[in-house]
NULOLO-176575 format. One line per 8 residues: for each residue x, y, z of N, C-alpha, C, CB. Coordinates in pm, 1 decimal. Glycine has a CB too. Layout:
N
X:Y:Z:X:Y:Z:X:Y:Z:X:Y:Z  ...
This chain:
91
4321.0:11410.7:4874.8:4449.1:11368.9:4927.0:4559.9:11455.9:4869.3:4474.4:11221.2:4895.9  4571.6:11447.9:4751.8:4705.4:11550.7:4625.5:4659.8:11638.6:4641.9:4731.4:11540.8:4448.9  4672.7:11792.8:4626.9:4637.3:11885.8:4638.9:4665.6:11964.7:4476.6:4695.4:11927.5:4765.1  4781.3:11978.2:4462.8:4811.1:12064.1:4312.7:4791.8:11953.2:4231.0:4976.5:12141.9:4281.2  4834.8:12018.9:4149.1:4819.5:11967.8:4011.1:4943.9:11867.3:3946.2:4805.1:12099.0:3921.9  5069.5:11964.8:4032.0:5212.7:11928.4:3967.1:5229.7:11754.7:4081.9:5375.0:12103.8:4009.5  5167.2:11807.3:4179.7:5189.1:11648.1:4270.7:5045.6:11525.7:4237.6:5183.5:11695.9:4489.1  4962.7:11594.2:4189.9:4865.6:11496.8:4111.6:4953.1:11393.6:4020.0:4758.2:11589.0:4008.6
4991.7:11473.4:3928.8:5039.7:11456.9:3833.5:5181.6:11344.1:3848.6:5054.2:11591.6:3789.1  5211.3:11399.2:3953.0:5316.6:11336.0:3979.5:5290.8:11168.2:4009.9:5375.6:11413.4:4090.6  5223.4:11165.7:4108.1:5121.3:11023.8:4171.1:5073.1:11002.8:4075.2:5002.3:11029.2:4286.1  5012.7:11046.7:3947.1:5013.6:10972.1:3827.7:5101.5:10872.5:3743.9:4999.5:11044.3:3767.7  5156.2:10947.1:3740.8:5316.4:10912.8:3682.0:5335.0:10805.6:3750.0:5447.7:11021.2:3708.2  5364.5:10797.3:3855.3:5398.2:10701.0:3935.0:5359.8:10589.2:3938.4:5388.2:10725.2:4021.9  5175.8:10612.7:3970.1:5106.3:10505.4:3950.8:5082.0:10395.4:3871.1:5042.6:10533.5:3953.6  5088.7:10496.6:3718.4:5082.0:10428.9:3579.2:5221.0:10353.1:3564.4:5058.7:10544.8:3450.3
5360.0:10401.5:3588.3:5459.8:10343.3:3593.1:5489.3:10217.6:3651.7:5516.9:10411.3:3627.3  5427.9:10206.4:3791.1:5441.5:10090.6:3884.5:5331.6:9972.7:3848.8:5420.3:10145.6:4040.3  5230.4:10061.6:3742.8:5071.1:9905.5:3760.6:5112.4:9911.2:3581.3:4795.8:9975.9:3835.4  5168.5:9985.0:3507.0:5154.9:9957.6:3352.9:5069.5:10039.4:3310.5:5113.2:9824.3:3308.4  4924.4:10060.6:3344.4:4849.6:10164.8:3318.4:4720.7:10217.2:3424.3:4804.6:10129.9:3191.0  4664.2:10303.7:3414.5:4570.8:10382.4:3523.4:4478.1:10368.5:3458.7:4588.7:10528.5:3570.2  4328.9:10408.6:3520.4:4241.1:10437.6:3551.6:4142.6:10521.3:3578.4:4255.2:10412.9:3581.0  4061.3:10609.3:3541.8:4055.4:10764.6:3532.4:3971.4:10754.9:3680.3:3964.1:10848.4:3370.8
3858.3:10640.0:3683.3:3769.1:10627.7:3802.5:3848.7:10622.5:3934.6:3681.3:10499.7:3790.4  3934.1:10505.5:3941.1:4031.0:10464.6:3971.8:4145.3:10587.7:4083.8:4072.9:10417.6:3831.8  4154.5:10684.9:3993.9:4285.7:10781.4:4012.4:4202.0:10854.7:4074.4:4378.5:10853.0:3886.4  4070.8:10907.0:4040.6:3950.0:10992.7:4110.5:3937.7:10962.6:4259.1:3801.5:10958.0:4042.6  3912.0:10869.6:4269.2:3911.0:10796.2:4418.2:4030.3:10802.5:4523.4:3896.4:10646.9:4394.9  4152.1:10774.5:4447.6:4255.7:10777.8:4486.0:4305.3:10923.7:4532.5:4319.4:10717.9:4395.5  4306.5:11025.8:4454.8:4320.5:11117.9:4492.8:4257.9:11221.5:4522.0:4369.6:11130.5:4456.6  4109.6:11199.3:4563.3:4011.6:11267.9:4643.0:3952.2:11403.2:4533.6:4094.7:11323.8:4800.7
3983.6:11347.2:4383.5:3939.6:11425.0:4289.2:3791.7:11388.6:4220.3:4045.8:11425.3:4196.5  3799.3:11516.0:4138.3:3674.8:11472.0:3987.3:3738.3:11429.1:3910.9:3587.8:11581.6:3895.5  3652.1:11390.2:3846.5:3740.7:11240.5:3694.0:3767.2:11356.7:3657.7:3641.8:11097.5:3543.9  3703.5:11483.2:3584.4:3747.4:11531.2:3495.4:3861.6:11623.7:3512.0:3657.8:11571.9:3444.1  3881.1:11623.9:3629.6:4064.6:11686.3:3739.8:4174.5:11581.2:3639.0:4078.5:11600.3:4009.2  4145.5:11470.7:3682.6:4223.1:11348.6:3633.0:4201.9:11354.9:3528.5:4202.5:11222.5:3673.7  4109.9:11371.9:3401.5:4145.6:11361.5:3235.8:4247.4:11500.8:3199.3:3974.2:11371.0:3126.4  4160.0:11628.5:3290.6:4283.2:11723.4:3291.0:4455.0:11674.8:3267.2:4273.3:11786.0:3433.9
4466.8:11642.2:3433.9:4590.4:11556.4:3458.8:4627.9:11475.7:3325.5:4561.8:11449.8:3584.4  4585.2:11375.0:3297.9:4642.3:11300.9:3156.3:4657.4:11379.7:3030.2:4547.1:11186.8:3111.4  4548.8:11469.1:3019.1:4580.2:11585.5:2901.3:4717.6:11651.8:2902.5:4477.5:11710.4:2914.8  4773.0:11687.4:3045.9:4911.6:11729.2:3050.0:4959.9:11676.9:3025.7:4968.9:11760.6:3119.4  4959.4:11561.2:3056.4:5100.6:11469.9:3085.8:5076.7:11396.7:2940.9:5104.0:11342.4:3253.8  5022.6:11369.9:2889.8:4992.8:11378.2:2747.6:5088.1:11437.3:2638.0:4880.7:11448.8:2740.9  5033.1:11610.5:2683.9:5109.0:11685.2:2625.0:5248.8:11694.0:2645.4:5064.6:11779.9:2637.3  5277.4:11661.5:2755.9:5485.3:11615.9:2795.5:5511.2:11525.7:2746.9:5555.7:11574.0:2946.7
5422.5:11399.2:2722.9:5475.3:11300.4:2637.0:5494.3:11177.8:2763.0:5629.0:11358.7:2546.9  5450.8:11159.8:2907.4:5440.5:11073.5:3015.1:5367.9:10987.5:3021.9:5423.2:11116.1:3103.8  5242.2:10990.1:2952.0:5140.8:10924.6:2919.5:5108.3:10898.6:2793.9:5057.6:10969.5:2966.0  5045.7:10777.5:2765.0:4938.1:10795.2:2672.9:4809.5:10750.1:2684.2:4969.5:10753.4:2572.9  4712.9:10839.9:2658.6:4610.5:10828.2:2719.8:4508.7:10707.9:2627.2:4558.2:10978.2:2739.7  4415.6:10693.1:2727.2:4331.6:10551.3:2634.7:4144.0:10554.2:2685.5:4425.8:10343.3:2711.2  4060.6:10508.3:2630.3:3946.0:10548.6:2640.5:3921.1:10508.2:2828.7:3847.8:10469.3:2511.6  3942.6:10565.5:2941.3:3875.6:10582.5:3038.0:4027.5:10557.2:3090.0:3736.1:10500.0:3069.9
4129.1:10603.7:3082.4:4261.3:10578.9:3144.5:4391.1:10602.0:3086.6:4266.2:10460.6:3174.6  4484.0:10590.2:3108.9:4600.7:10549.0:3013.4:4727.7:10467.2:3076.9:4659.1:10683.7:2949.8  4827.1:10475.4:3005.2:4984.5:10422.9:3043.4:5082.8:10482.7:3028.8:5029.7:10325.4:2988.1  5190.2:10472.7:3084.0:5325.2:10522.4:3080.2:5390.4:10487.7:2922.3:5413.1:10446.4:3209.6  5462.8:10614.8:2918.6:5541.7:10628.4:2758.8:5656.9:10586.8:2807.7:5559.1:10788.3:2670.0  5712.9:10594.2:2891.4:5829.2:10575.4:2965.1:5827.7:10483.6:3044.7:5865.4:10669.0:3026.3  5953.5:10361.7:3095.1:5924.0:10300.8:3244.6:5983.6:10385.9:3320.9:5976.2:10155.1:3281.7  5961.0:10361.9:3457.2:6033.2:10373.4:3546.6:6169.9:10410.5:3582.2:6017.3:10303.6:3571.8
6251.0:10359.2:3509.9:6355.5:10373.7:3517.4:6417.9:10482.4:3429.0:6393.4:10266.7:3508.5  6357.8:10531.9:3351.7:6416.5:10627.5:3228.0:6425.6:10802.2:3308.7:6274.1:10621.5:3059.3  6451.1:10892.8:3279.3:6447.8:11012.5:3324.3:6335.7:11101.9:3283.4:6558.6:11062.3:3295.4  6286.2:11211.6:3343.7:6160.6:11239.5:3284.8:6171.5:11325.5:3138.5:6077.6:11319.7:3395.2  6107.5:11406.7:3133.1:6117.3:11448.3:2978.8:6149.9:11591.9:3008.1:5969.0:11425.2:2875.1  6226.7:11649.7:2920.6:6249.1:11822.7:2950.0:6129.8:11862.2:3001.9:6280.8:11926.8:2813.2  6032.6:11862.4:2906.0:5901.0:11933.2:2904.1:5883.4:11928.6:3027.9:5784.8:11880.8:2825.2  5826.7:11799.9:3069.0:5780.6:11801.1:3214.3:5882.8:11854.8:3333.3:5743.8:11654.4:3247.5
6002.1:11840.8:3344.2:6087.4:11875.4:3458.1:6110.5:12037.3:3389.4:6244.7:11758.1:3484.1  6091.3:12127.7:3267.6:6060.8:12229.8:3243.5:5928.0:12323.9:3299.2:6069.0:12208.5:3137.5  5835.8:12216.1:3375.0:5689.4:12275.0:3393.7:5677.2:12272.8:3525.1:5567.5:12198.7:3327.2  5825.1:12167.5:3591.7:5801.6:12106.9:3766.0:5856.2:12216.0:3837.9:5895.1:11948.2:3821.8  5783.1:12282.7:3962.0:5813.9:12376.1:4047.2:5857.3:12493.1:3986.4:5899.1:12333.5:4131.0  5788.6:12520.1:3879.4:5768.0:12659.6:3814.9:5803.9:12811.5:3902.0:5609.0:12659.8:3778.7  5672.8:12764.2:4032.1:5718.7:12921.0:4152.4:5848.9:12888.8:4188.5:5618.8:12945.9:4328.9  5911.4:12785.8:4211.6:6040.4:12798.3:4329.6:6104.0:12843.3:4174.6:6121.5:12620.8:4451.1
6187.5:12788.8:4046.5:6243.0:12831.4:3972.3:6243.9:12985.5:3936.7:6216.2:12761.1:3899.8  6117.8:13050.1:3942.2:6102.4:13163.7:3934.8:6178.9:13264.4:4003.9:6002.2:13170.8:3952.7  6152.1:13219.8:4208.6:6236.3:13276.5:4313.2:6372.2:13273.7:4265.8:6224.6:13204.1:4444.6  6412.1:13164.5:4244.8:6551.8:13144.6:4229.8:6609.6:13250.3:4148.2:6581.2:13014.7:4172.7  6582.3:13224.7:4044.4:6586.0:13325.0:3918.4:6614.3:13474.6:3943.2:6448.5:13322.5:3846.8  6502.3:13524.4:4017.6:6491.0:13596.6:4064.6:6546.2:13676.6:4100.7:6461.5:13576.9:4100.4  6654.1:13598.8:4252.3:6742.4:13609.6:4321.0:6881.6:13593.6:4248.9:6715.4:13531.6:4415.9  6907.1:13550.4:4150.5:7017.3:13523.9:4054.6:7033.5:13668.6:3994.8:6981.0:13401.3:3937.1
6887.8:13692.1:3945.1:6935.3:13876.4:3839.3:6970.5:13981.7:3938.4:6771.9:13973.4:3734.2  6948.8:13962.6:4068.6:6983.5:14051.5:4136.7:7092.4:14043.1:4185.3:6915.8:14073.2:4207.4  7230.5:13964.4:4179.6:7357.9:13933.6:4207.1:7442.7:13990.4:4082.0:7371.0:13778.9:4232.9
């Protein structure tokens, strides 16, 4: 169903935010992945600090309502920031 990584990730986020915590089997199914796509996925989001992960799943560090974390909105749409950029040094 998700295709990248950054919109996996994202529907993670989401998911865990709206139920309290996820599911690794669970998220596999859901998004037409391998579990180990999805422990990937939590390893990131891990490392941003969005999750915390737990033996076969995890939960949100954050609710819903809070803003995301540098890190992660530092890592979101990487290629388009790049273009932009890009197009900025050349002005």
């Amino acid at each position: 169903m998700t295709s990248t990584a950054e919109e996996r990730q994202r529907e993670i986020v989401r998911a865990a935010r709206t139920a309290g915590a996820v599911d690794v089997n669970t998220l596999a199914a859901r998004l037409g992945v391998a579990k180990e796509t999805v422990r990937r996925d939590l390893r990131a989001l891990e490392d941003h600090g969005l999750v915390r992960r737990t033996h076969g799943g995890a939960y949100p560090v954050e609710s819903a309502g809070f803003e995301t974390t540098l890190a992660f909105r530092a890592t979101s749409h990487v290629p388009e920031k790049r273009r932009i950029a890009a197009a900025a040094a050349e002005l």
